[in-house]
N, CA, C and O of each residue as an XYZ file, in Angstrom:
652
protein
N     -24.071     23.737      6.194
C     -23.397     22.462      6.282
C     -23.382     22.018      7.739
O     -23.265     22.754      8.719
N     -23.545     20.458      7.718
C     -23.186     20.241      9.494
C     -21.947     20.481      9.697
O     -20.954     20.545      8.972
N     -22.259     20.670     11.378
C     -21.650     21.063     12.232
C     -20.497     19.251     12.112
O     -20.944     18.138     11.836
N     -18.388     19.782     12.576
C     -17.693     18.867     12.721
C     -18.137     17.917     13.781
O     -18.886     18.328     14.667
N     -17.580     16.209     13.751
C     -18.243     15.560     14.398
C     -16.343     15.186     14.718
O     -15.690     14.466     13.964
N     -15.856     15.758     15.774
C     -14.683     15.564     15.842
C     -14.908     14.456     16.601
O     -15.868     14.178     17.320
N     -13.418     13.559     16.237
C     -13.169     11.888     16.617
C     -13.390     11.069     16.065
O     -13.409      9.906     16.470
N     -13.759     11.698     14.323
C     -14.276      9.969     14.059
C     -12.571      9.555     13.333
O     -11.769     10.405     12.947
N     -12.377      8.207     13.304
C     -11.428      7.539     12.848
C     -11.861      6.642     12.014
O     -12.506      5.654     12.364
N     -11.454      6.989     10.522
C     -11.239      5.863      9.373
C     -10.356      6.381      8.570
O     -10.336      7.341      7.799
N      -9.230      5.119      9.070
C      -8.060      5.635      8.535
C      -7.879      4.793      6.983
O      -6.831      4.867      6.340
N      -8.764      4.206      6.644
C      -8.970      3.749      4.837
C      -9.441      4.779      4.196
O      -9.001      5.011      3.070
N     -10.398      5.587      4.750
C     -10.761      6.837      3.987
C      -9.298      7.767      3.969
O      -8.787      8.254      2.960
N      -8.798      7.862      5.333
C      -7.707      8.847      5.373
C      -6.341      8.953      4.119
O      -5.536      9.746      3.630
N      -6.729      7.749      4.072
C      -5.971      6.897      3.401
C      -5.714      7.216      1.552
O      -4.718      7.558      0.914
N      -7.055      6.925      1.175
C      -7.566      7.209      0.603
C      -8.083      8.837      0.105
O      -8.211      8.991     -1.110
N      -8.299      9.714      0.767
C      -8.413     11.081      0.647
C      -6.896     11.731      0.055
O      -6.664     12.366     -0.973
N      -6.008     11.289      1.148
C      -4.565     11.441      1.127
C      -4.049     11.104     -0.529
O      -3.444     11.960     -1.175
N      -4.409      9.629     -1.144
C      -4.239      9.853     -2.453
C      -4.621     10.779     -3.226
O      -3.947     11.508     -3.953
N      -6.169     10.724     -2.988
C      -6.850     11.795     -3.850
C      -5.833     13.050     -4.176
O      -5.489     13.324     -5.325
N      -5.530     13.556     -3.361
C      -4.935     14.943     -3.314
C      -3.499     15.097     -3.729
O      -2.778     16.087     -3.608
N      -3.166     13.647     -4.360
C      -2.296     14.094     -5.486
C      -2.587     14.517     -6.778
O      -1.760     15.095     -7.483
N      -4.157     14.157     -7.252
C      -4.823     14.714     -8.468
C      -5.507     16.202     -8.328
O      -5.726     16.940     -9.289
N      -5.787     16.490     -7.047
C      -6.306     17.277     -6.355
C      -6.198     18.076     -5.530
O      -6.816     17.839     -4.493
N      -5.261     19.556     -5.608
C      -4.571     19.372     -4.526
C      -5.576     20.608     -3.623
O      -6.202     21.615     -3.956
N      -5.274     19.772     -2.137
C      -5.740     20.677     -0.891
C      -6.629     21.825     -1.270
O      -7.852     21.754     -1.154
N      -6.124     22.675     -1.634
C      -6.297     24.078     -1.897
C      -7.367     24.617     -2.699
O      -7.758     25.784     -2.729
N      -7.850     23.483     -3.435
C      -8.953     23.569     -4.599
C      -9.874     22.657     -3.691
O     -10.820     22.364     -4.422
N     -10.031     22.156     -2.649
C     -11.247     21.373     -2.181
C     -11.870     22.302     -0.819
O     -11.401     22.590      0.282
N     -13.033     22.563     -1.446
C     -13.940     23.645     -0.955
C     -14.649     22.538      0.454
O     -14.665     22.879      1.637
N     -15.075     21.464      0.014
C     -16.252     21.148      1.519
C     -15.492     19.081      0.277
O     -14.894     18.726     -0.738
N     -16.234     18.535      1.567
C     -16.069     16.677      1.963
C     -16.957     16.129      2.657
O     -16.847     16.076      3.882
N     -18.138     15.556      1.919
C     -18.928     14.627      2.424
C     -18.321     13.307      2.569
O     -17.793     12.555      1.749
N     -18.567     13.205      4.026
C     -17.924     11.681      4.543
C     -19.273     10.996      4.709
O     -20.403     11.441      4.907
N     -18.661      9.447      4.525
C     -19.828      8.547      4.459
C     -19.306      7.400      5.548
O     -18.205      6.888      5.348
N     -20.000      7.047      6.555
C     -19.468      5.764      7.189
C     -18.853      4.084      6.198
O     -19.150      3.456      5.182
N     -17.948      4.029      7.249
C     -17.641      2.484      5.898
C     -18.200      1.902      5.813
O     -18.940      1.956      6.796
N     -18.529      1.038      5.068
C     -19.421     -0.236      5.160
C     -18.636     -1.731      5.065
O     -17.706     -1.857      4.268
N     -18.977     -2.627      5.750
C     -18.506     -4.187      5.379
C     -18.739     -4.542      4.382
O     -19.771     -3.917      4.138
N     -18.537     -5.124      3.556
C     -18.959     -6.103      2.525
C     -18.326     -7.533      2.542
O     -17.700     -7.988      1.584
N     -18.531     -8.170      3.656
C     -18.141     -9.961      4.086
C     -16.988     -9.247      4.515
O     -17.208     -8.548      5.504
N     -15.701     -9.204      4.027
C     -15.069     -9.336      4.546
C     -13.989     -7.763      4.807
O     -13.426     -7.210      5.752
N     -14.188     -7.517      3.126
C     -14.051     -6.052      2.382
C     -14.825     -5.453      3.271
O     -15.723     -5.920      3.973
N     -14.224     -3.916      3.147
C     -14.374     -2.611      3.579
C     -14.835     -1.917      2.466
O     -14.306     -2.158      1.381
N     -15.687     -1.136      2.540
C     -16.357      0.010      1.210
C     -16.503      1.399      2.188
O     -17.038      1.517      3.290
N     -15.782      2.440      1.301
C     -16.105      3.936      2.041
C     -16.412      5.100      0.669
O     -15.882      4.962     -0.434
N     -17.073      5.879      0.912
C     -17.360      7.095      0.255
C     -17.149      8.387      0.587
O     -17.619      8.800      1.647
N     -16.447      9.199     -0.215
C     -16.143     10.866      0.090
C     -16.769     11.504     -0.892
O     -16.261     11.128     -1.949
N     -17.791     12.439     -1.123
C     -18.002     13.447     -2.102
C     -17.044     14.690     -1.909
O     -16.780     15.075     -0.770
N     -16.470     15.383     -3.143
C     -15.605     16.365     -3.051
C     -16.360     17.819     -3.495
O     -17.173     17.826     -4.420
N     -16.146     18.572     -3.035
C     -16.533     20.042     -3.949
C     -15.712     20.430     -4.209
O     -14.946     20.400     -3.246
N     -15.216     20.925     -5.162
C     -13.717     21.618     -5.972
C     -13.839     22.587     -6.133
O     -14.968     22.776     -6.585
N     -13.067     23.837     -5.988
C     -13.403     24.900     -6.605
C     -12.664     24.872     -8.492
O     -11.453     24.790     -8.702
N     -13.707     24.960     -9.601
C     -13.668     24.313    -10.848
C     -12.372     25.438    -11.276
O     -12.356     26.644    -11.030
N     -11.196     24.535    -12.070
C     -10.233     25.370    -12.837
C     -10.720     26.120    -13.951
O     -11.298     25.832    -14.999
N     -10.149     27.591    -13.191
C      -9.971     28.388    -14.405
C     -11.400     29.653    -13.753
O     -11.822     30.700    -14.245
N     -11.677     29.095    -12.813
C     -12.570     29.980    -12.158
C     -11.879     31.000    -10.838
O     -11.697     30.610     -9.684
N     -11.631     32.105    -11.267
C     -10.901     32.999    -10.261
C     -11.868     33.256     -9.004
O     -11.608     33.208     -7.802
N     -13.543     33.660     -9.937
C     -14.175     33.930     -8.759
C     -14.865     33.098     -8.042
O     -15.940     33.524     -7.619
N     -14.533     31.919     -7.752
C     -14.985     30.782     -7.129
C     -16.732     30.364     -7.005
O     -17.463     29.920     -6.120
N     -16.890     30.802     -8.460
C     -18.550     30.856     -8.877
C     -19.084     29.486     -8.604
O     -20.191     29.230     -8.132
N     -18.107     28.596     -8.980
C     -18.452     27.265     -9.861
C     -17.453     26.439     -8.682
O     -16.410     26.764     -8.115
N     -18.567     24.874     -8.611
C     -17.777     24.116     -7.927
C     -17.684     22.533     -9.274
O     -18.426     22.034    -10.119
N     -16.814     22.387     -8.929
C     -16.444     20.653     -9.393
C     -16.725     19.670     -8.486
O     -16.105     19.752     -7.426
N     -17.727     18.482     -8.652
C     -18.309     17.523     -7.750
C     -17.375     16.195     -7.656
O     -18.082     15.360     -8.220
N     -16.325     15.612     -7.306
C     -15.649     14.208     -7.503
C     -16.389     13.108     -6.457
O     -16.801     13.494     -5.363
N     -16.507     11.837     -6.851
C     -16.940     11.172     -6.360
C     -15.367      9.932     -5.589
O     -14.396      9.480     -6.196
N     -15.619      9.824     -4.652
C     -14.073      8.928     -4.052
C     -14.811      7.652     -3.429
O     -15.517      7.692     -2.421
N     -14.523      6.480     -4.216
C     -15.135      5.324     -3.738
C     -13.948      4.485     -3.029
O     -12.904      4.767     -3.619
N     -13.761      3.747     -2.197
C     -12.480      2.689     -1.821
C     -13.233      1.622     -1.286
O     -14.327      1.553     -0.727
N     -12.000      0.470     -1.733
C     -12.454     -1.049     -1.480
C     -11.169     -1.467     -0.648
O     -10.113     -1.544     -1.276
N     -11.168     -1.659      0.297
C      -9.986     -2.394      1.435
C     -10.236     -3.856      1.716
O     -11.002     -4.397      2.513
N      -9.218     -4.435      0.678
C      -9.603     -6.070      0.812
C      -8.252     -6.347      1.850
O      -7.128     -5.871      2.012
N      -9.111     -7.434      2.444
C      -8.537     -8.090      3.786
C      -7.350     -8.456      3.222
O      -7.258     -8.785      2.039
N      -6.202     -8.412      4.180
C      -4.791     -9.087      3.957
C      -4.790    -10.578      3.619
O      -5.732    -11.361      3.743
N      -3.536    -10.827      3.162
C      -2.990    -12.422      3.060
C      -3.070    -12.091      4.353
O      -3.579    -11.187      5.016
N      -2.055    -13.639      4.656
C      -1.341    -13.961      5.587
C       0.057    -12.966      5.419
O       0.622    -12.765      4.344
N       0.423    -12.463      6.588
C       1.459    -11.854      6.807
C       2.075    -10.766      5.519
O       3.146    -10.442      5.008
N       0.854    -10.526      5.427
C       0.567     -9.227      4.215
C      -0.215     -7.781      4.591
O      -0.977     -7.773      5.557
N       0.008     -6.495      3.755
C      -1.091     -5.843      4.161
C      -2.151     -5.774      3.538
O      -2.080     -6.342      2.448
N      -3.109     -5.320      3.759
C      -4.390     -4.834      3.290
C      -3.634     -4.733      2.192
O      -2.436     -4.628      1.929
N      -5.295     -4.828      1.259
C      -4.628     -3.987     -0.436
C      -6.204     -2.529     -0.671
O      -7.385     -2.816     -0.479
N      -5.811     -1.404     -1.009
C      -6.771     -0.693     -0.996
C      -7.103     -0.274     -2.301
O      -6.110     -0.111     -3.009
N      -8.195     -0.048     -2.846
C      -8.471      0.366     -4.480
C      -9.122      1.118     -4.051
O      -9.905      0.985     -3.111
N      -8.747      2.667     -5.107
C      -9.696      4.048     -5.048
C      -9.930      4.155     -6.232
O      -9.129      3.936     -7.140
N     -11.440      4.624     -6.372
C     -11.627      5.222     -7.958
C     -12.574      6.513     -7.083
O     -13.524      6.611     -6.307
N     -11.588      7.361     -7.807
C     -11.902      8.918     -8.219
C     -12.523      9.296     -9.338
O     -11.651      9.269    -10.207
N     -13.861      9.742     -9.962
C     -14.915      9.992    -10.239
C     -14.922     11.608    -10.829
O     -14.251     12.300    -10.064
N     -15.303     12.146    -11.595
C     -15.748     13.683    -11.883
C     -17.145     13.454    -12.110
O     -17.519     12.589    -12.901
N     -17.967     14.205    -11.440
C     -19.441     14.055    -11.811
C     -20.108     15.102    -12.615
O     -20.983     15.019    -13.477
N     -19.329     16.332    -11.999
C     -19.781     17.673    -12.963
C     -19.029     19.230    -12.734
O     -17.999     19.391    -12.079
N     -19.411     19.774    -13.081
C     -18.856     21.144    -12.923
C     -20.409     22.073    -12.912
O     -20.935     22.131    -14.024
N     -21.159     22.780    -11.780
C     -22.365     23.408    -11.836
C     -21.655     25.046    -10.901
O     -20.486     25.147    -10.528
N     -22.907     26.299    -10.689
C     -22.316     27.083    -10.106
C     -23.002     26.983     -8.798
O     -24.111     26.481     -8.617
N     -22.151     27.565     -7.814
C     -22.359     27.547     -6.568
C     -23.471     27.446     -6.102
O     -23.524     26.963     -4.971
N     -24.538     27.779     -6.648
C     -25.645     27.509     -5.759
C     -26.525     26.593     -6.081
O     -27.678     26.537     -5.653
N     -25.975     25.798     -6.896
C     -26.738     24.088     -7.334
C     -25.685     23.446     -6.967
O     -25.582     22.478     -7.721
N     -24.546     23.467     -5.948
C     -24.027     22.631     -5.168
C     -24.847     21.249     -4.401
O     -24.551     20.070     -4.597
N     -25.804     21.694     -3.606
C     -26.449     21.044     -3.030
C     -27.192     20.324     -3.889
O     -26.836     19.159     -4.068
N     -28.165     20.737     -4.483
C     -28.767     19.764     -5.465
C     -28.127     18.764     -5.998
O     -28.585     17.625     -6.088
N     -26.653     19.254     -6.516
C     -26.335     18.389     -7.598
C     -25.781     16.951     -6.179
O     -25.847     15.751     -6.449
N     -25.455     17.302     -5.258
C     -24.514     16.629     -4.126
C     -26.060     15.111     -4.082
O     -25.991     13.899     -4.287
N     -27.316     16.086     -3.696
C     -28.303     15.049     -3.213
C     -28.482     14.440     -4.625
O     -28.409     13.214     -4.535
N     -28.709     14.890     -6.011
C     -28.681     13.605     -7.023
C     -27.635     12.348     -6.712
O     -27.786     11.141     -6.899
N     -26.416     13.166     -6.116
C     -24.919     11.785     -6.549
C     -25.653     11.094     -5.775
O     -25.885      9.937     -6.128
N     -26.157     11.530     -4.662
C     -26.663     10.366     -3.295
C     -27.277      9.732     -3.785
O     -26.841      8.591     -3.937
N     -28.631     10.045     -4.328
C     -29.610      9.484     -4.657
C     -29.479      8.215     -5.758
O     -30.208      7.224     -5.777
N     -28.227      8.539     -6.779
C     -27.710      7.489     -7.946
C     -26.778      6.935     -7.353
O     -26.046      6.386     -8.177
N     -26.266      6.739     -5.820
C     -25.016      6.232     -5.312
C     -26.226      5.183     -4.386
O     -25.892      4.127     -3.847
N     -27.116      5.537     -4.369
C     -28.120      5.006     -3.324
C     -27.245      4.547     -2.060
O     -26.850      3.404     -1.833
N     -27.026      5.727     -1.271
C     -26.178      5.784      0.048
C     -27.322      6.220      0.964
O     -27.839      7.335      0.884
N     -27.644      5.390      1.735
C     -28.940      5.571      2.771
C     -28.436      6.759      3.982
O     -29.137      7.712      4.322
N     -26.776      6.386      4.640
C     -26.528      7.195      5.976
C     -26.400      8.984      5.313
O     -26.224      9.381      4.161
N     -26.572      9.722      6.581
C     -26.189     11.255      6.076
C     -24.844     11.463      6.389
O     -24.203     11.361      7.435
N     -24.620     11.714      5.469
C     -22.970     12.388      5.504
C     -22.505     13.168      6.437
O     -23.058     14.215      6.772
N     -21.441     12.717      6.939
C     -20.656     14.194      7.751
C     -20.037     15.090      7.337
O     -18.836     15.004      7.597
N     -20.481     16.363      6.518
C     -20.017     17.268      6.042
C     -18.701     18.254      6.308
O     -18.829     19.002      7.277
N     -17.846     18.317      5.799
C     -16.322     19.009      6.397
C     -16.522     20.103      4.974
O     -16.847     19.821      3.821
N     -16.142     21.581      5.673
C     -16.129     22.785      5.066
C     -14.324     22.736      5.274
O     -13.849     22.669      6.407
N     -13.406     22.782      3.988
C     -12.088     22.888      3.902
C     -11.527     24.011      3.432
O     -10.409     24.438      3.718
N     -12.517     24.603      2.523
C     -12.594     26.278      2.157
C     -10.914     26.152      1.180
O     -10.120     27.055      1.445
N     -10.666     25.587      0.624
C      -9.117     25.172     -0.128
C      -8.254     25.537      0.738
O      -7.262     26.086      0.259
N      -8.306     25.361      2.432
C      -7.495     25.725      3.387
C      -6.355     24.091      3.439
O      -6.836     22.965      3.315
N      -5.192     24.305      3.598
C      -4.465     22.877      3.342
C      -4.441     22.586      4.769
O      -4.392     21.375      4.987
N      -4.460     23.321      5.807
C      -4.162     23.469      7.260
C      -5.339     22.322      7.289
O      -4.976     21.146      7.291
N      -7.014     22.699      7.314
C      -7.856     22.056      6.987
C      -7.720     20.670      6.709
O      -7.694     19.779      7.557
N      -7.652     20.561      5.728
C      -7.387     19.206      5.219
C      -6.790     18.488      5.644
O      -7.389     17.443      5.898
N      -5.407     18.522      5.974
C      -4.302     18.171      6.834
C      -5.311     17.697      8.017
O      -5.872     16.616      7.840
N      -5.541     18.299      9.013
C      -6.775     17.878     10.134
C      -7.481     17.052      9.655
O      -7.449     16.020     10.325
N      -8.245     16.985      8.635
C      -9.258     16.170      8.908
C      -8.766     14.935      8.155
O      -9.411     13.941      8.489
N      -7.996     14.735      7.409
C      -7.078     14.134      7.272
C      -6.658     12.638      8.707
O      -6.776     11.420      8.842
N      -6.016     14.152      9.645
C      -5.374     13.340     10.630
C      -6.243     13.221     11.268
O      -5.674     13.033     12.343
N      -7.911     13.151     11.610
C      -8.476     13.087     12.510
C      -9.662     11.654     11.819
O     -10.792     11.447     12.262
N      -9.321     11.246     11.239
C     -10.026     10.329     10.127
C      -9.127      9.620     10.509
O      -9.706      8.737     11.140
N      -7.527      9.325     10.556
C      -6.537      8.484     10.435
C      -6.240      8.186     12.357
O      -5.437      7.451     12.932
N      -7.226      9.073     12.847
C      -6.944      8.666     14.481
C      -5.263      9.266     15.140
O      -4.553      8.761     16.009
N      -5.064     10.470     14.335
C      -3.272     11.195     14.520
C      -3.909     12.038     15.232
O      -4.888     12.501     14.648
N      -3.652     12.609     16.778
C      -3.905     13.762     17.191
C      -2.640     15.249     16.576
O      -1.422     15.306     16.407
N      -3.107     15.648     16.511
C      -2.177     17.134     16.057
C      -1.784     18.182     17.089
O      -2.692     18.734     17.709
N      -0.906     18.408     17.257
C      -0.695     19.489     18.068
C      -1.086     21.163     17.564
O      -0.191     21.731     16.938
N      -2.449     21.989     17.833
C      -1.892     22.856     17.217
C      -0.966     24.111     17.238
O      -0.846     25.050     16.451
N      -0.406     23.824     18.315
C       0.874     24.931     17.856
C       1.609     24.509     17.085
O       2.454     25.258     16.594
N       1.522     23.030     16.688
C       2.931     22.279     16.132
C       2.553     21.656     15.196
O       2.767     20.445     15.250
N       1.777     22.260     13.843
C       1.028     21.055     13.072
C       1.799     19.777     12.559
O       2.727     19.830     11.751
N       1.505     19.095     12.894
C       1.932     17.658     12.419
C       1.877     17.527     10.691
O       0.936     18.068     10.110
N       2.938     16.777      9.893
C       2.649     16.691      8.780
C       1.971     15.434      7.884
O       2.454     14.335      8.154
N       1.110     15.444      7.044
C       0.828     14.671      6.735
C       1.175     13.060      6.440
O       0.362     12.169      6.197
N       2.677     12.956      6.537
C       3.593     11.839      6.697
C       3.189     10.917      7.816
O       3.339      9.696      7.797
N       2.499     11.841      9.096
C       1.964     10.267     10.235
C       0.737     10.016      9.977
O       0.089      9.587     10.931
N       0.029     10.183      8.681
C      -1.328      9.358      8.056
C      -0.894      7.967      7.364
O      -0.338      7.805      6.278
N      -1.263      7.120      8.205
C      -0.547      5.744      7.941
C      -1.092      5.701      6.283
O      -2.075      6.299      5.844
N      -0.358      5.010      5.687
C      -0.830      4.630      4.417
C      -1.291      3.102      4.604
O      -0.574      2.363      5.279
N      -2.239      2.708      4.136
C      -2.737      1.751      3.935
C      -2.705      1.264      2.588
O      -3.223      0.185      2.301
N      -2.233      1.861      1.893
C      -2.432      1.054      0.352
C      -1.536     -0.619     -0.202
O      -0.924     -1.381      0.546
N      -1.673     -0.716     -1.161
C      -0.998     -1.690     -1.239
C       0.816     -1.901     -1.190
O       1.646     -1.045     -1.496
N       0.955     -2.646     -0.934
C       3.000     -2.479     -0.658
C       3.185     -2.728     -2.029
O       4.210     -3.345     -1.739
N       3.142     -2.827     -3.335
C       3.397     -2.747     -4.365
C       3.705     -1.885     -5.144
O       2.911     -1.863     -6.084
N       4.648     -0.992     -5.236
C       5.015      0.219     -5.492
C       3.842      0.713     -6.871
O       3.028      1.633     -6.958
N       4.313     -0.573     -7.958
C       3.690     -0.674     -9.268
C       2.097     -0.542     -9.241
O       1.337     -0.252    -10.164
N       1.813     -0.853     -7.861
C       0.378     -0.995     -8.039
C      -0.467      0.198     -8.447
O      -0.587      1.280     -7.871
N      -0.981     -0.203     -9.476
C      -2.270      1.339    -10.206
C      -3.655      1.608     -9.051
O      -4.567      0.905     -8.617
N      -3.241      2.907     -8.883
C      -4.179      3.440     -7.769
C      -5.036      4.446     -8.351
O      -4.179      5.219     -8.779
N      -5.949      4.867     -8.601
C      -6.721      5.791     -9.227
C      -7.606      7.146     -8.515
O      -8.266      7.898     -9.233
């Protein structure tokens, strides 16, 4: 896997990841392909591939592939952003058709840039970081910071369905 590309900041992905991992938690996400955002006029578009380690697998044979798409449409006036995530299952294969199965999603996602690959090993410490380093939060590490100063960006609508 590549090597970390520490400093990058996108805090819609952060944002966004941060949801994820209420369906998902920390501890079961093995590696995170990051994708640069893209514009779309005015909208924001970002991509995360997930590797899971698959439930019900003790010996961490088998990974689970999720796909994390987000759309960050521009504010009203004196509004915030509104953000939409759709979270994706693509498959469940064993560890060593990881890769393969990762370059099909690409290839049917037709995503031209190479991903910046993050190894999380179901470490939450992990995550947490890259987390805050996506969201532009420096961390102290003697003092880990908690996930609470990853700004949320989602919509101010409590009701609003986030996926």
């Amino acid at each position: 896997m590549d090597a970390p590309q520490p400093g990058r900041i996108d805090p819609a992905l952060a944002a966004a990841l941060g949801a994820a991992a209420e369906r998902i938690p920390p501890e079961r996400v093995d590696a995170v392909w990051l994708f640069p955002a893209r514009q779309l006029g005015a909208r924001e578009s970002g991509l995360a591939v997930l590797s899971v380690y698959a439930d019900g697998d003790e010996a961490r044979r088998t990974r689970t592939i999720h796909t994390l798409h987000y759309v960050m449409e521009p504010p009203a006036p004196r509004a915030r952003p509104v953000r939409t995530d759709e979270l994706r299952e693509q498959g469940t294969v064993p560890l060593d058709r990881v890769d393969r199965i990762i370059e099909g999603v690409l290839r049917r996602l037709d995503v031209p840039e190479t991903p910046d690959v993050r190894e999380t090993a179901g470490d939450a410490a992990r995550w947490e970081a890259l987390l805050a380093e996506l969201a532009g939060v420096p961390l102290d590490p003697g003092n880990r910071e908690s996930l609470s100063l990853v700004p949320d960006l989602s919509d101010p609508d409590p009701d609003h369905q986030r996926t």
